[in-house]
MARLOPA-551761 format. One record per residue (C-alpha): residue number from 1; residue in three letters; y, z, x. Coordinates in nm, 4 decimals. Example, Ala and Ser with C-alpha at 12.3 -4.5 7.8 and 13.67 -1.06 7.14 Angstrom:
2
{node 1, 'ALA', {-0.4500, 0.7800, 1.2300}},
{node 2, 'SER', {-0.1060, 0.7140, 1.3670}},
//
This chain:
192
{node 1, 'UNK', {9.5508, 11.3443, 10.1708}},
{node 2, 'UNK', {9.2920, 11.0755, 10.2809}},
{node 3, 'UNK', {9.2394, 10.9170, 9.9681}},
{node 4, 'UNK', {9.6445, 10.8964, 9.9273}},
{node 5, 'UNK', {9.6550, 10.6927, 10.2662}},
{node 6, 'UNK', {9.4109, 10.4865, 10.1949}},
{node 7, 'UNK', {9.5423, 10.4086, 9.8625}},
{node 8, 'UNK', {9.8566, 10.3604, 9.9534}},
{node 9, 'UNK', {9.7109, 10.1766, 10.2631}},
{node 10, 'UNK', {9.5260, 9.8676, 10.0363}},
{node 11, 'UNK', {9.7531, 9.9181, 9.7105}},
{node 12, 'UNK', {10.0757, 9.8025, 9.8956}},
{node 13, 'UNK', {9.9277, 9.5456, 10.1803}},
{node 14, 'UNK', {9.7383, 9.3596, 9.8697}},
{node 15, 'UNK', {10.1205, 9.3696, 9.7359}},
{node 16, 'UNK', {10.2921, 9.2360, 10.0844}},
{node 17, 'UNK', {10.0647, 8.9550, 10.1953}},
{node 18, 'UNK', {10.3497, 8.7127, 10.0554}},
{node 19, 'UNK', {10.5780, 8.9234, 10.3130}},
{node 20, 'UNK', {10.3677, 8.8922, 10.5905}},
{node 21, 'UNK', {10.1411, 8.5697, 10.5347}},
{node 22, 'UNK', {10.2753, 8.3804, 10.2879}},
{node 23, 'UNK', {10.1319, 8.0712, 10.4222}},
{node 24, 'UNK', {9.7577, 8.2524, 10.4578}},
{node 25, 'UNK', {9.8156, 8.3411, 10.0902}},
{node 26, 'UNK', {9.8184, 7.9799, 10.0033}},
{node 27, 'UNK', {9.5725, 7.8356, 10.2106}},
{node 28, 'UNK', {9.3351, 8.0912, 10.0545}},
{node 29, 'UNK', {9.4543, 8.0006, 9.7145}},
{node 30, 'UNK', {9.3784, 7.6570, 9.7749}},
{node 31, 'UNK', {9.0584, 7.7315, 9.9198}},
{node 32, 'UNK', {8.9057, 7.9433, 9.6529}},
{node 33, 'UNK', {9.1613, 7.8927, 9.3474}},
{node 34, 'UNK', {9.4164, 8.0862, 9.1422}},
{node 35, 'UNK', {9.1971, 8.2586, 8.8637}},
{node 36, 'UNK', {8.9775, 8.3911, 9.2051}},
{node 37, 'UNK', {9.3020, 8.4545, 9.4225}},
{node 38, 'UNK', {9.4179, 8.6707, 9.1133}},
{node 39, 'UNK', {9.0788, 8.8379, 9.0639}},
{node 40, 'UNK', {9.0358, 8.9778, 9.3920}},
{node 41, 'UNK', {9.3927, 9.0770, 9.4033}},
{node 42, 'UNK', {9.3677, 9.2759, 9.0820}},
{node 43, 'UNK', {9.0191, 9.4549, 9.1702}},
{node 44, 'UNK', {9.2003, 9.5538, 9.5581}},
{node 45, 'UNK', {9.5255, 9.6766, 9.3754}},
{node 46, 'UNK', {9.3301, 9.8766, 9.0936}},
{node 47, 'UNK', {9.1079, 10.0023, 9.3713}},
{node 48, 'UNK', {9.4096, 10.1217, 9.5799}},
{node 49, 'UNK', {9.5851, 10.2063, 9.2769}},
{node 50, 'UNK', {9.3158, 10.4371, 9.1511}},
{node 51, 'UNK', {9.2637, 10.5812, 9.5319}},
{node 52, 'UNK', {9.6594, 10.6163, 9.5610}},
{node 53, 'UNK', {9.6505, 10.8452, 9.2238}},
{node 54, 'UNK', {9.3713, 11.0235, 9.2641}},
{node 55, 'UNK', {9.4787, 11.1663, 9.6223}},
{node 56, 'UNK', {9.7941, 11.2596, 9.5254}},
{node 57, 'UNK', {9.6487, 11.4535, 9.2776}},
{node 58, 'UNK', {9.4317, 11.6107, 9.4819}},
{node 59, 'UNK', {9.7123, 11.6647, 9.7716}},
{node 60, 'UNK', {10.0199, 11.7610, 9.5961}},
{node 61, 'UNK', {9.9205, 12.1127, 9.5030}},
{node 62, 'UNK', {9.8006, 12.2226, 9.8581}},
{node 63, 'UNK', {10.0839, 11.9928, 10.0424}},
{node 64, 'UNK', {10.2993, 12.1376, 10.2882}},
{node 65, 'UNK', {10.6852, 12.1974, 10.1495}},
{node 66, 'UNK', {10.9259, 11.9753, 10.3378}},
{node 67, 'UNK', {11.2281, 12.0906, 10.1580}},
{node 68, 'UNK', {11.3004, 12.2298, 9.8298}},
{node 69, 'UNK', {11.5301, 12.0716, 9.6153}},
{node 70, 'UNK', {11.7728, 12.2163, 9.3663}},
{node 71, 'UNK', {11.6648, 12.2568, 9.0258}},
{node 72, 'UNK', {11.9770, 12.0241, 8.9066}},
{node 73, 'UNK', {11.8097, 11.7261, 9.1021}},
{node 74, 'UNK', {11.5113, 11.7433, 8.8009}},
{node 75, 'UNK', {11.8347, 11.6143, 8.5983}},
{node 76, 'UNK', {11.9625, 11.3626, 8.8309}},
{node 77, 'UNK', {11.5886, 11.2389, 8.8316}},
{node 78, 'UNK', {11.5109, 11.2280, 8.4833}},
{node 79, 'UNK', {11.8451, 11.0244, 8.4366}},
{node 80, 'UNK', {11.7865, 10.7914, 8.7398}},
{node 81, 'UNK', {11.4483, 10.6818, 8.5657}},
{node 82, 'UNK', {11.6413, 10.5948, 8.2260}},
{node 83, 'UNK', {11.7659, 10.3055, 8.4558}},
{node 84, 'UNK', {11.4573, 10.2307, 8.6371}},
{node 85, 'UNK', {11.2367, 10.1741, 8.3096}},
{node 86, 'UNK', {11.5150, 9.9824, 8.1930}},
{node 87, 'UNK', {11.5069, 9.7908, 8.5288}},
{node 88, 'UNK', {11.1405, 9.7656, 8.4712}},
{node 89, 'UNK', {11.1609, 9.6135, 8.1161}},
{node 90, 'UNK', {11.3943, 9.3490, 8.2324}},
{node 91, 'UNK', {11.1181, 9.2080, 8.4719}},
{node 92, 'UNK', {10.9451, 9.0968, 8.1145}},
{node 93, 'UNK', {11.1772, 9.0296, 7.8845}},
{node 94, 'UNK', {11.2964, 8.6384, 7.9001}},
{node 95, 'UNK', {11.6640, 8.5860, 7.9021}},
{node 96, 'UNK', {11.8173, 8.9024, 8.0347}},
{node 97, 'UNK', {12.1119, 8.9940, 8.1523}},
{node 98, 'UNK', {11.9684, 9.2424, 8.3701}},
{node 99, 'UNK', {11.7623, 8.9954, 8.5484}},
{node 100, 'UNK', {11.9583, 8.7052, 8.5624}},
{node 101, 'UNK', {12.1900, 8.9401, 8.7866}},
{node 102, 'UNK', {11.9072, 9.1565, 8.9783}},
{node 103, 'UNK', {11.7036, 8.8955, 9.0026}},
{node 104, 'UNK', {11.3771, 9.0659, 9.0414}},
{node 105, 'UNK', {11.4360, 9.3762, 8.8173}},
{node 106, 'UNK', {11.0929, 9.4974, 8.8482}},
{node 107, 'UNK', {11.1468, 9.5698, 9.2538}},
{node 108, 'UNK', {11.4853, 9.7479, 9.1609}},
{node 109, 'UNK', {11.2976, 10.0266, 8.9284}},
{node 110, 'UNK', {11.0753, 10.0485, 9.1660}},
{node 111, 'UNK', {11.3043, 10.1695, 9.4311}},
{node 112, 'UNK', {11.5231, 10.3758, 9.1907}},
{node 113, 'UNK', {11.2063, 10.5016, 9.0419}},
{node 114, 'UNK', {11.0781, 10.5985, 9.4305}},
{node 115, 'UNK', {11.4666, 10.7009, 9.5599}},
{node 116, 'UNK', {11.4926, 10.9414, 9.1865}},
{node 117, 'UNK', {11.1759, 11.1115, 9.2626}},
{node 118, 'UNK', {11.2129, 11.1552, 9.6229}},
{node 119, 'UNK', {11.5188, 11.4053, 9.5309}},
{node 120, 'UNK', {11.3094, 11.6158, 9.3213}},
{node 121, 'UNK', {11.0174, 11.6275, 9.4977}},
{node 122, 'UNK', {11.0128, 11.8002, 9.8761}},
{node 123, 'UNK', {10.6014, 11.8241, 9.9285}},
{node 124, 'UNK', {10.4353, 11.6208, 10.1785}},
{node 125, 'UNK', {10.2230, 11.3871, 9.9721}},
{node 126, 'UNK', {10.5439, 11.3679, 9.7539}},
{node 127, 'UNK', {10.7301, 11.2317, 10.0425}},
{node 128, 'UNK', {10.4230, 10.9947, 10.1619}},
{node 129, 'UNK', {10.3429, 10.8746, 9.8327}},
{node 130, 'UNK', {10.7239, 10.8094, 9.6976}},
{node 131, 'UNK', {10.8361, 10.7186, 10.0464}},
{node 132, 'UNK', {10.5951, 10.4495, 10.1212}},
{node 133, 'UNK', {10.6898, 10.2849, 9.7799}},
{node 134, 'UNK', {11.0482, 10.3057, 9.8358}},
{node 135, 'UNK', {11.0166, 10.1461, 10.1786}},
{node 136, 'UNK', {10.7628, 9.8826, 10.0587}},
{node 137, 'UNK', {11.0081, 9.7852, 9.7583}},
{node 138, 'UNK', {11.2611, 9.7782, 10.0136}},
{node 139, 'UNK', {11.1460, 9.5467, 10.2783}},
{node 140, 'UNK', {10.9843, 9.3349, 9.9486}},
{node 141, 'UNK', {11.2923, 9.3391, 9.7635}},
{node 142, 'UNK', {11.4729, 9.1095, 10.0651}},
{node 143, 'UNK', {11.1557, 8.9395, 10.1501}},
{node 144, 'UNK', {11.1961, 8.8301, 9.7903}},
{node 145, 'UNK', {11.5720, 8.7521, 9.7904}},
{node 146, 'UNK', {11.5660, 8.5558, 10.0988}},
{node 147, 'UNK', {11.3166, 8.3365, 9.9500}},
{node 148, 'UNK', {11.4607, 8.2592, 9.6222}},
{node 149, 'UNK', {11.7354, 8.1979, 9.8685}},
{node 150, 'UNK', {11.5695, 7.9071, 10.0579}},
{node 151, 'UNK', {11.4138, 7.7662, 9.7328}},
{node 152, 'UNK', {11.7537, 7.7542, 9.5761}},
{node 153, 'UNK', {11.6271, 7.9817, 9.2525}},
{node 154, 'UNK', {11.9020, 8.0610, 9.0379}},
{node 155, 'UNK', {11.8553, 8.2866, 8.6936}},
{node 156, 'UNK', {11.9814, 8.1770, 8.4147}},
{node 157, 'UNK', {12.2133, 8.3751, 8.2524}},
{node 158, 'UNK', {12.1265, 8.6289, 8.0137}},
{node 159, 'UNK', {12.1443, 8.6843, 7.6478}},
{node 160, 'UNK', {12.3049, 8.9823, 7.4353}},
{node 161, 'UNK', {12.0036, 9.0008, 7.2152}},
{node 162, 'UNK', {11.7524, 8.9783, 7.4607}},
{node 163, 'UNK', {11.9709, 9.2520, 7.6873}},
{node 164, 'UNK', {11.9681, 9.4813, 7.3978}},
{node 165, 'UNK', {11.6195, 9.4700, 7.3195}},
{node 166, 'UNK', {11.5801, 9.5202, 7.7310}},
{node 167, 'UNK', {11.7737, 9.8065, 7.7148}},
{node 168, 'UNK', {11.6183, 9.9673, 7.4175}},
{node 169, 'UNK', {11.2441, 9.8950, 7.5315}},
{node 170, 'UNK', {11.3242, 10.0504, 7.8419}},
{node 171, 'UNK', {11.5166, 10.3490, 7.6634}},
{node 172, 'UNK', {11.1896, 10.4282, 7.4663}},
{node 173, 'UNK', {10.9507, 10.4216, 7.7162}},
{node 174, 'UNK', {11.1658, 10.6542, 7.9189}},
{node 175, 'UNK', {11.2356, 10.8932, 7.5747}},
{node 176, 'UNK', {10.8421, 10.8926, 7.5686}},
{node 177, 'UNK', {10.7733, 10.9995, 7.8846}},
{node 178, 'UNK', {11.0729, 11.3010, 7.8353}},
{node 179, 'UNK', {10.9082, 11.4055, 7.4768}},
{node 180, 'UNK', {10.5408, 11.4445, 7.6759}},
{node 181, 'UNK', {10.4040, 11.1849, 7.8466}},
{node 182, 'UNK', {10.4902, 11.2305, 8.1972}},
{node 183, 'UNK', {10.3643, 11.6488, 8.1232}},
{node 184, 'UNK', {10.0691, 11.4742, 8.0045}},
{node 185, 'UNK', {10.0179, 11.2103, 8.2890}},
{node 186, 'UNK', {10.1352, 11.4016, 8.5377}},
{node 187, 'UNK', {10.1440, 11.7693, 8.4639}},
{node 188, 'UNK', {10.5346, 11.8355, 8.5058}},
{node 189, 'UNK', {10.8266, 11.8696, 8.2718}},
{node 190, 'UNK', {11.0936, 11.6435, 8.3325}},
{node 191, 'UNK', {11.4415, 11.8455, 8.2572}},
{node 192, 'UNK', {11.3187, 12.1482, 8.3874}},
//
């Protein structure tokens, strides 16, 4: 459980210094540039990332059962993350619908993806691990939206073609994990 902590620990404060020291963040930017700013922050987040997977995977199996959920909820899951990889695609694909209403899609699937997995999922390190990344793209999500807010961003509004091919990127990442890559990744069946 100690290498999910402290994964979880230095993946998400690398990804809320803008939350919490926005103005640090820039004067260190300035200081030591964008191409090393973006460096360090990708070597911390893999780090974290990395630490984050590996003790879950070492937790889960020998985590203490907080509740057991129904077996329907593996449906309610597997559906849920249809619309968080589509939520997901729509953070890269220019000209979205998707985005142009969410505004920052890529937070969304994270909390669906966090929120879907959370009802499936009743162990311990289940609830640490999905829990912390629900709150996190919570509390990120309206750091976010308040400042677009002050800066006066708008998004412009989306396009059918480029909502389509949003939709269907995010459709076949999500039929790929169902047909054997989440068993693969992660050991478990969705649709069970």
């Amino acid at each position: 459980m100690t290498y999910l902590i402290l994964g979880l620990i230095l993946f998400l404060a690398v990804h809320s210094v803008r939350i919490v020291a926005d103005d640090w963040r820039t004067r260190v930017i300035v200081r030591v540039g964008h191409n090393a700013w973006k460096g360090i922050y990708a070597v911390l987040s893999i780090v974290g990332f990395v630490m984050l997977v590996w003790g879950y995977g070492e937790a889960r199996p020998a985590s203490v059962v907080l509740y057991n959920p129904p077996p329907f909820t593996y449906s309610i899951t597997s559906v849920l993350m249809l619309f968080s990889f589509v939520l997901v695609a729509a953070a890269y694909v220019r000209g979205n619908h998707i985005k142009a209403v969410v505004g920052h899609p890529m937070l969304a699937g994270i909390k669906l993806w966090a929120f879907a997995h959370l009802l499936s999922n009743g162990r311990l390190a289940d609830v640490i691990l999905f829990g912390a990344f629900l709150a996190w793209a919570i509390v990120d999500f309206i750091s976010v939206r308040r400042r677009d807010r002050a800066a006066g961003v708008t998004y412009p509004a989306g396009r059918v073609l480029y909502t389509s091919v949003t939709v269907a990127a995010g459709a076949g990442v999500w039929v790929t994990f169902i047909l054997g890559l989440h068993l693969w990744l992660i050991g478990v069946r969705p649709f069970v």
